[in-house]
C-alpha positions as CSV (number, residue, x, y, z in Angstrom):
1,X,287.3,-126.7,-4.0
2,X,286.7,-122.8,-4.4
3,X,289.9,-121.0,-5.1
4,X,291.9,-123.5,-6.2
5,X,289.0,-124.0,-8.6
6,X,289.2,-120.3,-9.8
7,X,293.0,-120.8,-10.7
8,X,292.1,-123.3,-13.2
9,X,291.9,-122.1,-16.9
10,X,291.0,-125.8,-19.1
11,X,290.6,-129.1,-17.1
12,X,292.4,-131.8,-19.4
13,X,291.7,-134.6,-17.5
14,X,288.1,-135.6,-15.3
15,X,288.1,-137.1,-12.1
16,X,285.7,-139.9,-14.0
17,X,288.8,-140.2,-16.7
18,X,291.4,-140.6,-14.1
19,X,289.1,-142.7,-11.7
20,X,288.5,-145.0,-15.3
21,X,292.1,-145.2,-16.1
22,X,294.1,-146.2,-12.8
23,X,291.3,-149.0,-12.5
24,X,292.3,-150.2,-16.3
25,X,295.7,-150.1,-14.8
26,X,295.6,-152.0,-11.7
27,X,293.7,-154.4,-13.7
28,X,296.8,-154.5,-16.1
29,X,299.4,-155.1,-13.1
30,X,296.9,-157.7,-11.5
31,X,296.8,-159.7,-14.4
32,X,300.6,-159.1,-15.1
33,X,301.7,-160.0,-11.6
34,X,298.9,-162.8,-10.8
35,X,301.3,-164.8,-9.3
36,X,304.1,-162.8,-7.2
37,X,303.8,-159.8,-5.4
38,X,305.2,-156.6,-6.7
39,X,306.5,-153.7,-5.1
40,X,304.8,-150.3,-6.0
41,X,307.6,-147.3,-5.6
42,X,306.0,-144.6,-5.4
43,X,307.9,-141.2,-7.0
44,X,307.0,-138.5,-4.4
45,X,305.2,-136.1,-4.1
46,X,303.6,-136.0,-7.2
47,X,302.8,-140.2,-7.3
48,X,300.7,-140.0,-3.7
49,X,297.1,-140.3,-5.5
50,X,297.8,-142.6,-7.8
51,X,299.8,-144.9,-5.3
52,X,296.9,-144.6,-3.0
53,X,294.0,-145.2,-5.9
54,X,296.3,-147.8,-7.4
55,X,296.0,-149.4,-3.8
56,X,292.3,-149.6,-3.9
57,X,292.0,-150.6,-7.0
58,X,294.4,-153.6,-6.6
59,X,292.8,-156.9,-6.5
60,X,296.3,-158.9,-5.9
61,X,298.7,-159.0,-3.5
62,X,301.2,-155.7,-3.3
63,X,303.7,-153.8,-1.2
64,X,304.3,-150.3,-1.6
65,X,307.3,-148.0,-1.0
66,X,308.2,-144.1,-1.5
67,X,311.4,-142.3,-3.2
68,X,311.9,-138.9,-3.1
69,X,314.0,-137.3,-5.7
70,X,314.6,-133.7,-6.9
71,X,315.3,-132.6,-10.3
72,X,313.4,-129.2,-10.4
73,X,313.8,-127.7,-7.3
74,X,311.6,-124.7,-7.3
75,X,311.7,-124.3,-11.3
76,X,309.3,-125.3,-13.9
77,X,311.3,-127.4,-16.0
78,X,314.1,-129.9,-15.1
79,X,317.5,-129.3,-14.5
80,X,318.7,-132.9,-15.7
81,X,320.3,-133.2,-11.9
82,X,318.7,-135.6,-9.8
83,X,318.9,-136.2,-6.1
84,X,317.8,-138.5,-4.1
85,X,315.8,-136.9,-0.9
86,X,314.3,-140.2,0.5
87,X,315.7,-143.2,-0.2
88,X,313.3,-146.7,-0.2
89,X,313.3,-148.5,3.3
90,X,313.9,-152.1,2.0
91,X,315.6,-153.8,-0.2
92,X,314.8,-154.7,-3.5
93,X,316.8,-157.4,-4.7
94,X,314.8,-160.3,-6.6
95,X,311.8,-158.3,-5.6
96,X,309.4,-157.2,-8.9
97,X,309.3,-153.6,-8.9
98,X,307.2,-150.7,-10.8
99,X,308.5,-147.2,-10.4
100,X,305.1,-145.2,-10.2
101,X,305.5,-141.9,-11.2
102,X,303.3,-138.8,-11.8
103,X,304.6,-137.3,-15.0
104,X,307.5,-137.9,-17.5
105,X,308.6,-135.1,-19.3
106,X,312.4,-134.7,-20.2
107,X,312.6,-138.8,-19.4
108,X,316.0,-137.5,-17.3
109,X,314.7,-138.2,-14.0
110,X,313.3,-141.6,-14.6
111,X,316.4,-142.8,-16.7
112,X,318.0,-141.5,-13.1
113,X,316.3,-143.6,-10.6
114,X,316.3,-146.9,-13.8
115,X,319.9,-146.7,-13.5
116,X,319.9,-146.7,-9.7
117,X,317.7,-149.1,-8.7
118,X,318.8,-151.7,-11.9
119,X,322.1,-151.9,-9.9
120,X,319.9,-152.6,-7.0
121,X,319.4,-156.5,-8.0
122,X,315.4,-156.1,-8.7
123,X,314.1,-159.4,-10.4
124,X,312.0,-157.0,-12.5
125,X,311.7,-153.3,-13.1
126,X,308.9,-151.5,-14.7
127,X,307.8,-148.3,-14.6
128,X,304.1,-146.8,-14.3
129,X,303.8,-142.7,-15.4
130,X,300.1,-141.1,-15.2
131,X,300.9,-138.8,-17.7
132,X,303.4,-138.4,-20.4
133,X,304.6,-135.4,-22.5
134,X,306.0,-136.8,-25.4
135,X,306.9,-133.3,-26.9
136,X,309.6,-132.9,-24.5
137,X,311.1,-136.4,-24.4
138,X,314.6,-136.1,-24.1
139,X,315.7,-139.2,-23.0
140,X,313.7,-142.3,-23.7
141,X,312.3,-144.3,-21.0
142,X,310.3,-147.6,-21.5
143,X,306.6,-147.1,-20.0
144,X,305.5,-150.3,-19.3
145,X,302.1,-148.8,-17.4
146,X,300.6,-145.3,-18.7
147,X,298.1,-143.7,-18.3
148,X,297.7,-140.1,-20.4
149,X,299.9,-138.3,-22.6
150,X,299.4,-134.5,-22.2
151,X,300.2,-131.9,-24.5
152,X,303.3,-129.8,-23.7
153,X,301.6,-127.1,-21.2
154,X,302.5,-127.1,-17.2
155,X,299.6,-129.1,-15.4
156,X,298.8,-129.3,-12.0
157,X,296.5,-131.3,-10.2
158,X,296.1,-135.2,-9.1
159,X,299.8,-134.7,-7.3
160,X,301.1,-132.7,-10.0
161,X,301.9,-129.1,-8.5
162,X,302.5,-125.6,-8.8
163,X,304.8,-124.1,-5.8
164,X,303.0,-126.9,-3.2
165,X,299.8,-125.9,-4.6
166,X,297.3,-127.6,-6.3
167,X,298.3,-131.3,-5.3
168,X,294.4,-132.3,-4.1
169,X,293.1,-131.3,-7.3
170,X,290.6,-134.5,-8.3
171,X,291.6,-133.9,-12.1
172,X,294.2,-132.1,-13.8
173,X,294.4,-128.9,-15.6
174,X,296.1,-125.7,-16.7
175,X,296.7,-122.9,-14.6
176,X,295.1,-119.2,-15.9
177,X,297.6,-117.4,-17.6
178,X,299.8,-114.7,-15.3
179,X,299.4,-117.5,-12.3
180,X,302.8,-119.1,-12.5
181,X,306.1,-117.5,-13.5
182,X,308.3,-119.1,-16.1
């Protein structure tokens, strides 16, 4: 992936390490969920390649949906303000339901969308985060499904982005320094 490549300054996380770990967690939600179906909600657009490896990796039976929320807007940290820009399609009352997300940081936006879809009716709600920064937790969230904790540095890649860039990274890393502001 020349360019994108040459932005990187440390890869934290291999495609083999990443690859390794969503199959350890669909194994975790297949034996979890052996009997019902659960419904994947996918966090956009940082969640896309784990909901679609989750997919594959799936033995059981499972539906999958998509949120999009906003609580950075173009800024590198959160703003503690959540909106939602795409609501789910269905309904989830009585339906089992694991919020996948791609990174929880702050803990603000994911106590957010907790509180909204608990009033919702689910039978169950769990949620799944790739990665985790527990240096900046501000608000603790329970992560039933996780997959790395990262230090506190900005990552991009495997959905995780820099301005829309850097989203089809196969693993993620650290940007070289003077390639982001803020």
């Amino acid at each position: 992936m020349t360019g994108l490549d040459d932005d990187i300054d440390e890869v934290l996380l291999t495609q083999q390490a990443i690859s390794a770990r969503v199959g350890e967690l669909a194994a975790e939600i297949d034996r979890d969920y052996a009997d019902r179906e659960p419904l994947l909600v996918g966090v956009l657009k940082g969640a896309f390649p784990l909901m679609g490896d989750l997919a594959r990796a799936l033995q059981g039976p499972a539906q999958f949906d998509f949120m999009a929320v906003s609580s950075y807007g173009s800024a590198t940290r959160t703003s503690g303000v959540v909106r939602i820009l795409k609501d789910l399609e269905g309904d989830i009352a009585g339906r089992d339901v694991i919020i996948c997300e791609d990174i929880v940081d702050s803990g603000l936006t994911l106590s957010y969308l907790l509180r909204n879809l608990r009033a919702r009716g689910p039978a169950s709600l769990e949620i799944l985060s790739f990665l985790s920064k527990p240096d900046q937790t501000r608000v603790h969230v329970p992560l039933r499904y996780h997959g790395f904790a990262v230090p506190d540095v900005f990552v991009v890649g495997y959905g995780l982005d820099y301005q829309e860039r850097y989203r089809n990274l196969p693993y993620v890393g650290t940007l070289k320094p003077g390639l982001r502001a803020g």
